[in-house]
Structure formats: structure tokens, C-alpha cells
C-alpha positions in Angstrom: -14.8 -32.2 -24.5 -11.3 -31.5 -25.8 -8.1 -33.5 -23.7 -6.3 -31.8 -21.3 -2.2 -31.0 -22.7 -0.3 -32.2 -20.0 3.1 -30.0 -20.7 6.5 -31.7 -19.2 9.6 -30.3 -17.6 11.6 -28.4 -20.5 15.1 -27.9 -18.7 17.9 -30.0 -20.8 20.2 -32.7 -18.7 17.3 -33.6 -16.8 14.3 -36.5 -16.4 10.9 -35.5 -15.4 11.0 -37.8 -12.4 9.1 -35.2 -9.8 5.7 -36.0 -11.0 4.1 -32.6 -9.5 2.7 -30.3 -11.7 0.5 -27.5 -11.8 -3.4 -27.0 -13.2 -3.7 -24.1 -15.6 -7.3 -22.7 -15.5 -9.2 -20.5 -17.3 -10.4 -17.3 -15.5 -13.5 -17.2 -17.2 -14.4 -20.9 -16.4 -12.1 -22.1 -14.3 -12.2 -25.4 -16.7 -8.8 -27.0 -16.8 -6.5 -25.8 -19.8 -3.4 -28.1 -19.1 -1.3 -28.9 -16.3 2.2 -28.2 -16.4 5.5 -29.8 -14.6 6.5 -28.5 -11.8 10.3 -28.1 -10.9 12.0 -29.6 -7.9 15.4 -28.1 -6.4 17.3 -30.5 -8.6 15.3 -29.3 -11.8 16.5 -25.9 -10.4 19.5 -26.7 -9.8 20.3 -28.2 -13.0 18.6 -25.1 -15.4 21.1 -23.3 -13.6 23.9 -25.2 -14.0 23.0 -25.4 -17.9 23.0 -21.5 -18.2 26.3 -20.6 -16.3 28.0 -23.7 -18.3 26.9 -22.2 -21.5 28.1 -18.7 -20.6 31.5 -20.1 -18.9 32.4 -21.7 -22.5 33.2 -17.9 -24.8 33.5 -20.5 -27.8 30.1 -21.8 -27.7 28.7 -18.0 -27.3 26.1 -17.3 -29.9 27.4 -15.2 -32.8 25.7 -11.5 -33.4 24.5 -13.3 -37.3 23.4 -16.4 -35.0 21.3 -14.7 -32.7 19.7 -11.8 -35.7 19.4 -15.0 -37.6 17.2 -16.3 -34.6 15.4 -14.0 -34.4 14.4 -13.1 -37.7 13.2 -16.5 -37.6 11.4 -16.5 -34.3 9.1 -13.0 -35.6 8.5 -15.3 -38.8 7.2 -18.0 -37.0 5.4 -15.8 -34.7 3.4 -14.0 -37.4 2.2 -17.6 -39.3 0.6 -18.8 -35.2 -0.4 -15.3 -34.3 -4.2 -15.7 -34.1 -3.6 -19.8 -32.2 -1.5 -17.4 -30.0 -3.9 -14.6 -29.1 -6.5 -17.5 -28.5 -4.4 -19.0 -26.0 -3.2 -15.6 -24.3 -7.0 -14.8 -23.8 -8.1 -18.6 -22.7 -5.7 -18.2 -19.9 -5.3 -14.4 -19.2 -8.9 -13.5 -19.3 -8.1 -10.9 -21.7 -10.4 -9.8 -24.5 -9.3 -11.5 -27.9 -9.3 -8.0 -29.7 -6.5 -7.1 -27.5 -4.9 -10.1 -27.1 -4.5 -9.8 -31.0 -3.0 -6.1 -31.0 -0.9 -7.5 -27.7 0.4 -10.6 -30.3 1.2 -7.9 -32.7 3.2 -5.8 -30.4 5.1 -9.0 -29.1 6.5 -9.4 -32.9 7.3 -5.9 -32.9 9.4 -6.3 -29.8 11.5 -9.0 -31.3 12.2 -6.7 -34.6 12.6 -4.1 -32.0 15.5 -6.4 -30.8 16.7 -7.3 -34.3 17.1 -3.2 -35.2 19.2 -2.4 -31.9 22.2 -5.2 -32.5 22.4 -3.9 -35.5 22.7 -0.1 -34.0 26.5 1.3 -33.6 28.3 0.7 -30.2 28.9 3.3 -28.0 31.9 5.7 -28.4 35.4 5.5 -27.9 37.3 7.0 -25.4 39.4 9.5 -26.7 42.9 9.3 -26.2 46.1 10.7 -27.5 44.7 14.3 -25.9 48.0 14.4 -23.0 51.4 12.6 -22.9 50.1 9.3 -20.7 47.4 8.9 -23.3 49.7 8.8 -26.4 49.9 6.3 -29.1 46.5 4.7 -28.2 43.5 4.1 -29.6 40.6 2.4 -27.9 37.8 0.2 -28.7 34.4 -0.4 -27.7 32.3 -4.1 -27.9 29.2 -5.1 -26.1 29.6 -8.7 -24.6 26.5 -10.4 -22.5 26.4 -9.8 -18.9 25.8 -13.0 -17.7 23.1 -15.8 -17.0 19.6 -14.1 -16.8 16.5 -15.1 -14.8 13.5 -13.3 -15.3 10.3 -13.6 -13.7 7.2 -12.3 -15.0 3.4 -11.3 -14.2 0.2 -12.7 -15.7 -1.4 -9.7 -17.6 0.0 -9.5 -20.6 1.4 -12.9 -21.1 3.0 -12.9 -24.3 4.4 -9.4 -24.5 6.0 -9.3 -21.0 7.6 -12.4 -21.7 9.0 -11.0 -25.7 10.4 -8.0 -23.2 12.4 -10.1 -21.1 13.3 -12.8 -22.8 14.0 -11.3 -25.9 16.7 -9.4 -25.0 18.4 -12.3 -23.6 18.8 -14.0 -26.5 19.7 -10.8 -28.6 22.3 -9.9 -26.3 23.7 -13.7 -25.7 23.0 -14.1 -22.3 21.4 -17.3 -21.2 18.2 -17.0 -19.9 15.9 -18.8 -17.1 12.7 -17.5 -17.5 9.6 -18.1 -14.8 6.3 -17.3 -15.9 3.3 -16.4 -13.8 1.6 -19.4 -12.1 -1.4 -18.5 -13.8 -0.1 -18.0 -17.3 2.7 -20.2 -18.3 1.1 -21.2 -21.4 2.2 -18.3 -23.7 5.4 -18.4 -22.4 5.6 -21.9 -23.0 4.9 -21.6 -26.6 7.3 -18.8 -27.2 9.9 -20.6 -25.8 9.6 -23.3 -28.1 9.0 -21.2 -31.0 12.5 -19.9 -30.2 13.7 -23.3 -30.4 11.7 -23.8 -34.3 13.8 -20.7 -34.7 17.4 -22.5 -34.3 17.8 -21.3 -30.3 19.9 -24.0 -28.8 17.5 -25.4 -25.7 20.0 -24.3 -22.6 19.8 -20.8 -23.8 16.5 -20.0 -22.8 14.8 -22.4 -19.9 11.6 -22.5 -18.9 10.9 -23.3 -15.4 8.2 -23.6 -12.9 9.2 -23.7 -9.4 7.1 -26.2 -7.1 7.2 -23.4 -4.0 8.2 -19.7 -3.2 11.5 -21.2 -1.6 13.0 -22.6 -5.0 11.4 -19.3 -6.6 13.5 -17.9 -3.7 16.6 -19.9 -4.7 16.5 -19.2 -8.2 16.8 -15.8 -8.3 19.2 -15.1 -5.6 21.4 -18.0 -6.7 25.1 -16.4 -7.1 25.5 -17.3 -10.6 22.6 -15.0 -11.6 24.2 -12.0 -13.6 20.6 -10.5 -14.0 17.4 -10.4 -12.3 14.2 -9.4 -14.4 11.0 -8.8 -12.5 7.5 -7.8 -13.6 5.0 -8.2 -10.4 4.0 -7.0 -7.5 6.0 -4.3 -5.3 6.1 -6.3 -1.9 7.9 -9.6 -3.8 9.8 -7.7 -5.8 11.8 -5.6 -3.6 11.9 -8.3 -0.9 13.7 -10.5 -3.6 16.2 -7.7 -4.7 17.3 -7.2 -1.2 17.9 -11.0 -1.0 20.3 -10.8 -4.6 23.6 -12.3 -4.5 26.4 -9.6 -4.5 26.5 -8.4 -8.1 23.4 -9.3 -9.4 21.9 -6.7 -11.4 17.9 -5.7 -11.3 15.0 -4.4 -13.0 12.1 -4.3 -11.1 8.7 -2.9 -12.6 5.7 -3.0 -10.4 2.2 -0.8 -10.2 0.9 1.9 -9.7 -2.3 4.1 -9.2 -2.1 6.7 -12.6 -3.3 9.6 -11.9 -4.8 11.7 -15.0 -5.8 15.6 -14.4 -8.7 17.3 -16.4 -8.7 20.7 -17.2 -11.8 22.4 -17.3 -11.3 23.6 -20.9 -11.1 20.1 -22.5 -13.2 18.8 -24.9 -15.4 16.1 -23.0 -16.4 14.1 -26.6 -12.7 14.0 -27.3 -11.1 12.8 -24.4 -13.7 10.4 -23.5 -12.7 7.2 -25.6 -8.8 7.9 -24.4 -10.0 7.9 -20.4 -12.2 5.0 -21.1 -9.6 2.6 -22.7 -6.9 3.8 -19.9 -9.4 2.9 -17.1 -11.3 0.1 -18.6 -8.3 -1.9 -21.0 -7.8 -5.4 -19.8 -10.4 -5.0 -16.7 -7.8 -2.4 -15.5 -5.3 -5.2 -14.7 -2.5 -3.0 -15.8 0.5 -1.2 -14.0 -0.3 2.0 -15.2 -4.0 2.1 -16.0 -6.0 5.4 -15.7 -7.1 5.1 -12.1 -7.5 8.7 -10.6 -9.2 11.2 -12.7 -9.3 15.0 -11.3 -11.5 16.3 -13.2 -11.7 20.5 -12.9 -15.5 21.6 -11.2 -16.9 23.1 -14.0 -16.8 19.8 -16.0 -16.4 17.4 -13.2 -20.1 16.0 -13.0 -20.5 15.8 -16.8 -17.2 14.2 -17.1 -18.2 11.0 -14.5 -21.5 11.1 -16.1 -20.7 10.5 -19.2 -17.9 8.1 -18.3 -20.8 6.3 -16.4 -23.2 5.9 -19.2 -20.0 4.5 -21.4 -19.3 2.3 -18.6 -22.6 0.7 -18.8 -22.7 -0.2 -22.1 -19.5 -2.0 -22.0 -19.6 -5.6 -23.0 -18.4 -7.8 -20.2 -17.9 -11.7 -20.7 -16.3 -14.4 -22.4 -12.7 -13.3 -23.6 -12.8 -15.2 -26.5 -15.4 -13.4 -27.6 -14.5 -11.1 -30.6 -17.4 -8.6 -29.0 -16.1 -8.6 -25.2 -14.7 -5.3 -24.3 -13.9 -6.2 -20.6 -13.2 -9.6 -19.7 -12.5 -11.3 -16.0 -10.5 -11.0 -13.4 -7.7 -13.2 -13.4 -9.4 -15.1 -9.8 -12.0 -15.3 -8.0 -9.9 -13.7 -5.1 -9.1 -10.8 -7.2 -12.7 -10.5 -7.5 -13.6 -10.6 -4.0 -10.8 -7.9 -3.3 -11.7 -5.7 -5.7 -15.8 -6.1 -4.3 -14.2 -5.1 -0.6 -12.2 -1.9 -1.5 -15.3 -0.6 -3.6 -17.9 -1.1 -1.0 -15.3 0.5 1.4 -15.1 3.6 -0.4 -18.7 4.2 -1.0 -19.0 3.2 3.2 -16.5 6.2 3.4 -18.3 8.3 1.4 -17.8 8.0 -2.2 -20.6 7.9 -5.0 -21.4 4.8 -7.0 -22.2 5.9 -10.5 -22.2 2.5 -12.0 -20.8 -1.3 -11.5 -19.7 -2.0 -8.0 -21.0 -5.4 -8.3 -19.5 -9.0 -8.9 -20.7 -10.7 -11.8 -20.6 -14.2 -13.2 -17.4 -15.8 -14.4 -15.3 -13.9 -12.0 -16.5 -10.6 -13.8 -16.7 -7.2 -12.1 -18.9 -4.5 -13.5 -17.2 -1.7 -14.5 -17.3 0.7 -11.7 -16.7 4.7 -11.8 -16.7 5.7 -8.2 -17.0 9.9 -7.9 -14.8 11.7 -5.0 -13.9 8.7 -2.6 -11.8 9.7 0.5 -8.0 10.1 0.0 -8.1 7.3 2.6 -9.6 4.7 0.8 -7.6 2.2 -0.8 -9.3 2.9 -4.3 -7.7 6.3 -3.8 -4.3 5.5 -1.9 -3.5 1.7 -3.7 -3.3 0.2 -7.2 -7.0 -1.5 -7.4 -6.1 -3.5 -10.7 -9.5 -3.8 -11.7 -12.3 -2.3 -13.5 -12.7 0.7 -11.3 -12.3 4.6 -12.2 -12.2 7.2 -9.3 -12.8 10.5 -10.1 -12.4 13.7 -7.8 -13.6 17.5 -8.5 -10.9 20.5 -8.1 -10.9 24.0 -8.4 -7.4 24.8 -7.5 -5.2 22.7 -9.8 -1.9 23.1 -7.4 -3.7 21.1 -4.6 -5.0 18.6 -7.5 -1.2 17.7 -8.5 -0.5 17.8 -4.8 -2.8 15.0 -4.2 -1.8 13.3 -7.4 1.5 13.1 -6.4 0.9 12.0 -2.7 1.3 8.5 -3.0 4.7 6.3 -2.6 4.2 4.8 -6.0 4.6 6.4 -9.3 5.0 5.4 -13.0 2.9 7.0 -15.5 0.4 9.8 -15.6 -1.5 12.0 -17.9 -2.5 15.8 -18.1 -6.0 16.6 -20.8 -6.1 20.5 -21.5 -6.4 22.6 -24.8 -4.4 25.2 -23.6 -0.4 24.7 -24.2 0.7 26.6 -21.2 -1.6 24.4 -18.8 -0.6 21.1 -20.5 3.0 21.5 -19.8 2.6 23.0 -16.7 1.2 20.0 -15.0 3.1 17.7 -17.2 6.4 19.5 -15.3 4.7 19.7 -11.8 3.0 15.5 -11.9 5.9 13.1 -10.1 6.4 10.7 -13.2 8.4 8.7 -15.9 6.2 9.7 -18.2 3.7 12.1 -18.6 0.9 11.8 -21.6 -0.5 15.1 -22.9 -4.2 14.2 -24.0 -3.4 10.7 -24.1 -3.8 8.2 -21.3 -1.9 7.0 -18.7 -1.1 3.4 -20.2 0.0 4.6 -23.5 3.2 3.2 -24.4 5.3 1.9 -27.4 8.1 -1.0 -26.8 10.9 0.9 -27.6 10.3 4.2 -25.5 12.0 3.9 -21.7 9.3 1.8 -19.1 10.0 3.1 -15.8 8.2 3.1 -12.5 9.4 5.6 -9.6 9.8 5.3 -6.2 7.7 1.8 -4.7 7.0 1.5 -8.6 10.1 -0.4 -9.7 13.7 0.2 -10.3 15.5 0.7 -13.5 14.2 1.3 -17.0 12.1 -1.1 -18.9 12.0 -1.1 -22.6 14.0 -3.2 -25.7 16.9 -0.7 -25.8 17.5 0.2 -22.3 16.4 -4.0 -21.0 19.3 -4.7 -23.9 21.7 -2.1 -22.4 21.5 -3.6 -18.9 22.0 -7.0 -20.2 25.1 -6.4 -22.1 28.5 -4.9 -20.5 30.4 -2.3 -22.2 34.0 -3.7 -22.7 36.6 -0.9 -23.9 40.1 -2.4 -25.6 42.8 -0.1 -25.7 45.4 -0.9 -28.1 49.2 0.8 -27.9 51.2 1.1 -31.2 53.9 3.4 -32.2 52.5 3.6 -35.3 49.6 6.0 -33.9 49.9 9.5 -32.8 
């Protein structure tokens, strides 16, 4: 049996004298991965004062060669450990190894991503010299970092979401405090101190691990924050931005419940493989993964039967399995949850096709429920599990209706052969994004990330995560030598 890592405080100008620390547990298992140091209010305290002390001192800022130089480095070094990377994303995220892998790839591509926009041109001048008060000046435009950032991220993808926040820091010199998931602070860990193989002076990007939800608390709203990242649920999130110190920028991204409308003119053998990785990618732990199919009449049955008998033949198990195509559930409580809104529905009158069962190894079968009540939570809350809801229409207005009921919103999709139909419900579905015969989850790290209404604030992404980080400072320069 292999020995347990135990993984110590990382914050500079500081001894590990706290002693608490934190099991890290597989979700498969539950065997014991590593335990990992906790921080106290003086750990807390001190990451702080490390990042605002670096930012205070312009001199000691990180030159734009420094920090492409860094970088370059970082995706080097992230490319030779990229398979002892996916391992240990899938040991403690429960994800399947295949994705974990493409996951690992897109975290490198994030950091190029980063790399590509410094080197992009600032934004324009202001024009001047057009009226008498604006004569013989020219002006200027630099980007300079916004301030100390603390991010704080979610457990499902635990390598990517952590390239997205902290990545941007460091390209955009802002000091950075990052705060893992609980569950998954491995990956983080790691990239953090790849960044440091890379040449990344420690204080510039911290990794902490409150011991409680107050310091968590304390952290964020702290008044030297400059920027607050969060990836996680929508109740913490917005409770913690209305708790930010004045001036504290945001980004909050949270869930949603995708909704994906079926046109009855589709072709069922070509749409099938898109709905089933929307619904069934990562055990449907993701923010915008296909959860509400409306499915026209005429195809409505075959649709969820088909989906059913795909369903089935899914292999669920061990993530570190190269075969598993749907791993666990992050807990056992997730699980249980999960178990409870499923059995609810079909109480309320939806049909089980498949699944709709707990399994071994905090495993749920994958579960395609068919016309649940709008009032079930499968149908009115983000279920972030293995489960697929679909509903028969026949009038497409009241299908979009319902689709666009809820008080979340991120992505959605729209399936139809017909041009006219595909960009009509594209216009009509309330979104940030709407997929025409793609699904819901489809994204690329350098398109805009943005959920609406309960489903976040701001717009996720490299390039628009690296615009909020950065101010815009304009220099206007008066000579007589200009016209």
C-alpha cells in the first residue's frame, strides 16, 4: 500500500505551526490520497499581506518578457507531466481518465491562450487634437494589473478551472491567492508549483486552504482584494459578492439546468452521440450539461428510447480506468441527493427509462427520466448528475417558453435541419450561448463563459478573465511640437 503525501502550508513568511490539515479522498474509494495543511487566520493573514506587498512595490512588478517567459515555461513543463497529471485529476475528481487527458490538454492550451493575448495590441487611443481644448495632444494607452487576486474554485474540472483563473493572474501581473475546492486541491497544488519550476516568484501565486468558511469568509472580502474569482455554487457565490469590500471587482460563474430543443426534423443517428456526451460527460457534474431535452412529438419517444438503450450500455466505474465512460459522484451525499430528486420525479409522475439507482463506489446509473413535472427539481434545479429529462412538444413557442422559465441561465442548444428553425429558437432561448446541433457544454477557452441571471456574473474566458484583471491606463502627453 502506497504512503500517504502529507502536503504542507505553501504561503512564503510563514511556519507551519497550525498542525490541522485536511484528508483528500478519492470519490471512487474514499481511500486516503494525502492530507493537506490547513490555514489559520494568521496563514491568511500573512498570504495576504505577501500579495498586496508585492503589488505595492511597481519595481518588483513582473515584466511583460518575465511573465510570457513564465509561461512559456509553465505549458513546457505541463506537457512532459501531462499523463501523472490526468492520473491525479481523475484519482481525486472521479473523472474518467479519457477526459481528464483531453481536460489536461485544454489546461495547456489555456496557458498559450494567455501567452497569445499579451502579446495582442492594446486598445486604442483616444483621439485628440479634433477641437481647440484637445490640441497639441496625443494619448497613450497601457494595460497595468488591477490588483491582488483571490480566486476560489469548484471541484469538477480541477485542473482547467484552476489554468482559467490563475493563469491570467500571472499573465496580467496581478498577485494571486488561489483556494481550491476542499475536495480537489491536489491539481491545484501541482500547478502551482509547476509555475514555480517555471521561474514564478512564490508570493505571486499562493495556495491556501482555509481551516473554516469564516477565514474563507475573510479572505475574499478582505479590503486589499482587487479581484474576486469564483467558480461554485450560486447560493455562496452571490452571498460572498454582496459581502466584497468597496471596489472589489467579481466574476462569478455558477450552474445551470441547459435546456436543449429537438426539432422533429432532426436526424435521430446524428444527434444522438452530441445529446449523450452533453448529458452524460463527467456524470453530468458540469455547469452547463444537457439536462432538459424537448424533444418535438413526432420523434419524442424514439429519441428517449434510443438515448435509453445508449444509456445502458455506458461503462460506469473506476476513473482510472481507460474504459470508464461515467465515473462517480464526487460524495456519497451527492449521491444520496441525486437518488431523492429522481425518485421524486417519478413519484410526481415522470417515467423511468433507465438508471435511477445508486450503485457501488458512489456511482449513479445513468438515468433518462421522460416528461417529469415542471415542478420537480430535476425539471426546475441543476441536478449535476447523470440524469437526462426529456419532455414531448408540439407547439415549439410553449417549449422555449418552458425552457426559458427558470431563474438560471448559461448555455443552451437548438438540433433542427432546417436553417429558418435553427435560428429561430437560437434568437427566442434566454442564453450566452446558444449551440446549433451541438450540445449545451460545448465550449472552447477562448470564446466568452457567461452564465445569466442566478447563473453568474461577468464573462468567463482567457481574454475577457485577462481584461477584468488588468486596468486600462490612458497617458496624455502635451507638446507643441504636435498639431
Amino acid at each position: 500500500m502506497s504512503s500517504v503525501e502529507n502536503i504542507p502550508l505553501m504561503i512564503p513568511n510563514i511556519v507551519d505551526s497550525n498542525g490541522d490539515s485536511l484528508e483528500v479522498r478519492s470519490p471512487f474509494d474514499d481511500h486516503v490520497i494525502a492530507t493537506v495543511a490547513t490555514a489559520n487566520a494568521e496563514v491568511v493573514e500573512q498570504a495576504l499581506q505577501n500579495a498586496k506587498t508585492l503589488f505595492d512595490k511597481r519595481s518588483a512588478w513582473l515584466s511583460l518578457p518575465q511573465r510570457i517567459e513564465i509561461l512559456e515555461k509553465a505549458v513546457q513543463l505541463m506537457r512532459e507531466h501531462s499523463e501523472t497529471l490526468a492520473v491525479g485529476a481523475s484519482q481525486e475528481g472521479g473523472k474518467p481518465l479519457a477526459d481528464s487527458r483531453i481536460e489536461m490538454a485544454r489546461c495547456i492550451d489555456s496557458l498559450k491562450i494567455c501567452i497569445h493575448e499579451l502579446r495582442s495590441p492594446a486598445d486604442e487611443a483616444v483621439y485628440m487634437g479634433s477641437n481647440t481644448a484637445s490640441a497639441h495632444r496625443l494619448t497613450m494607452s497601457v494595460k497595468e494589473p488591477v490588483g491582488v487576486v483571490v480566486a476560489v474554485s469548484a471541484f469538477n474540472h480541477p485542473l482547467n478551472l484552476i489554468a482559467h483563473q490563475i493563469g491570467p493572474a500571472i499573465a496580467t501581473g496581478c498577485p494571486v491567492i488561489i483556494k481550491p475546492a476542499a475536495d480537489t486541491p491536489l491539481s491545484c497544488i501541482r500547478l502551482v508549483e509547476i509555475f514555480y519550476k517555471a521561474g514564478l516568484p512564490d508570493a505571486w501565486c499562493q495556495f491556501v486552504l482555509p481551516s473554516s468558511i469564516s477565514l474563507s469568509e475573510s479572505l475574499v472580502t478582505d479590503k486589499r482584494v482587487a479581484f474576486f474569482s469564483f467558480i461554485g455554487s450560486s447560493a455562496v457565490g452571490w452571498y460572498l459578492r454582496s459581502k466584497l469590500a468597496a471596489g472589489t471587482r467579481c466574476a462569478l460563474e455558477h450552474g445551470g439546468s441547459a435546456p436543449a430543443v429537438v426539432a422533429g426534423d432532426v436526424d435521430l443517428n446524428q444527434i444522438l452521440p452530441s445529446l449523450m456526451k452533453g448529458a452524460f460527460y463527467h456524470a453530468g457534474q458540469v455547469c452547463v450539461s444537457v439536462q432538459r431535452i424537448f424533444a418535438h412529438q413526432s420523434i419524442a419517444k424514439e429519441l428517449a428510447e434510443q438515448i435509453k438503450e445508449r444509456a445502458n450500455a455506458l461503462i460506469v466505474g473506476n476513473p482510472l480506468s481507460d474504459e470508464t465512460e461515467v465515473g462517480p459522484l464526487i460524495r456519497e451525499k451527492e449521491v444520496a441527493r441525486v437518488d431523492q430528486w429522481v425518485q421524486e420525479a417519478i413519484a410526481t409522475g415522470a417515467s423511468l427509462l433507465c438508471g435511477g439507482k445508486k450503485l457501488k463506489n458512489h456511482c449513479y446509473a445513468p438515468t433518462v427520466l421522460f416528461n417529469p413535472s415542471a415542478e420537480s427539481k430535476v425539471s426546475s434545479k441543476e441536478i449535476f448528475g447523470p440524469v437526462v429529462c426529456i419532455y414531448p412538444f408540439t407547439d415549439m413557442d410553449k417549449a422555449i417558453e418552458t425552457a426559458n422559465s427558470l431563474d438560471v441561465a448559461f448555455q443552451a442548444s437548438v438540433y433542427s435541419r432546417d436553417i429558418d428553425t435553427a435560428l429561430y429558437v437560437a434568437n427566442q432561448l434566454s442564453a450566452s450561448a446558444v449551440m446549433i446541433n451541438d450540445h449545451t457544454a460545448f465550449r472552447v477557452d477562448w470564446m466568452p463563459f457567461a452564465g445569466l441571471r442566478k447563473s453568474g456574473l461577468g464573462v468567463g474566458g482567457i481574454p475577457y478573465t485577462m481584461h477584468d484583471m488588468q486596468v486600462n491606463k490612458m497617458i496624455v502627453v502635451q507638446s507643441g511640437g504636435l498639431a
